[in-house]
N, C-alpha and C positions, 0 to 999 in steps of 0.2 A: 256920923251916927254910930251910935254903939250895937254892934251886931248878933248883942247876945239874946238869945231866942229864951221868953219870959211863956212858960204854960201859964194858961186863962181860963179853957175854957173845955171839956168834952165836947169834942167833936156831934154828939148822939142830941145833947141839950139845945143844939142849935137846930131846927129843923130848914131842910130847903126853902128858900125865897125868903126864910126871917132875916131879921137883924137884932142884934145884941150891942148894949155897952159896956165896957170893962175897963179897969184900971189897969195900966202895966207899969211899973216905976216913978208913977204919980202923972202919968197921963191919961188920959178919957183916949179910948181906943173904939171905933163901932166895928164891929166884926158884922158882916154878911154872908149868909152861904146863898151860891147862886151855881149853875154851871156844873155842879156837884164838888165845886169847890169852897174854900174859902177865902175871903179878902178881910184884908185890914186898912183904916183908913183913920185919918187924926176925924176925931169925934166932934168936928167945927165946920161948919158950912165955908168956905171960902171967901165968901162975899160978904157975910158980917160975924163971923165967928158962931152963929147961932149953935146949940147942939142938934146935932145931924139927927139923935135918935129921937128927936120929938117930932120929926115929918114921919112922911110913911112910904111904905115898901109897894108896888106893885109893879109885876110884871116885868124887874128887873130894873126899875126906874125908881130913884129914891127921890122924894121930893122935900125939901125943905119946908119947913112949917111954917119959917119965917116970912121969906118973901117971895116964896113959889116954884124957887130955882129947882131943874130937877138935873139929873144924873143916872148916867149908865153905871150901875155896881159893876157889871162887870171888869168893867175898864176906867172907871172914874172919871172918865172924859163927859163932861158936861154936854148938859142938849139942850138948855133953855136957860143963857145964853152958854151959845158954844165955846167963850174962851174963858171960861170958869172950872176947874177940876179941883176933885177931890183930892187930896194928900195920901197916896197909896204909903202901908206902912208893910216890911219883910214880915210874914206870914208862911205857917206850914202846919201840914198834921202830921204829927210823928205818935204810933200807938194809940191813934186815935184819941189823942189832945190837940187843942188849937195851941200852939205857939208863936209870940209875935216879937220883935221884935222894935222896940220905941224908942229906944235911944236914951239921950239924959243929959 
């Protein structure tokens, strides 16, 4: 994977517990801020590729819209079934930009 870190996003634009989609080199990236961090994840549910940002966010729990599956943002490890996780992608704020890195 390619390691070079693509700005997306202000940091300020994303507020706690949202989630955003974004492009980064022609991929769907969801960014979350949880934690007082940020994560990045491939923007496709695991289980049928749906897009992740048409579920919903609560409480640290993303749920897919498709077919119900949820997930810990924090750590992308699935909860409902537990051996389904999310695709964590290299993430950081420098300057108060999100930058991610996607690869290609």
């Amino acid at each position: 994977m390619d390691d070079t870190f693509t700005p997306v996003l202000a940091v300020a634009d994303l507020p706690e517990g949202a989630m955003t989609a974004v492009m980064v080199g022609g991929r769907r990236v969801l960014l979350v801020r949880v934690d007082g961090g940020v994560r990045a994840y491939d923007n496709r549910c695991p289980h049928r590729a749906w897009p992740l940002e048409r579920g919903t966010l609560a409480a640290g729990v993303l749920t897919c819209a498709n077919h119900r599956y949820t997930f810990d943002v924090a750590t992308g490890r699935g909860i409902e079934p537990g051996d389904c996780h999310l695709v964590a992608l290299p993430c950081r704020v420098e300057s108060g930009t999100v930058e991610v890195a996607a690869g290609g």
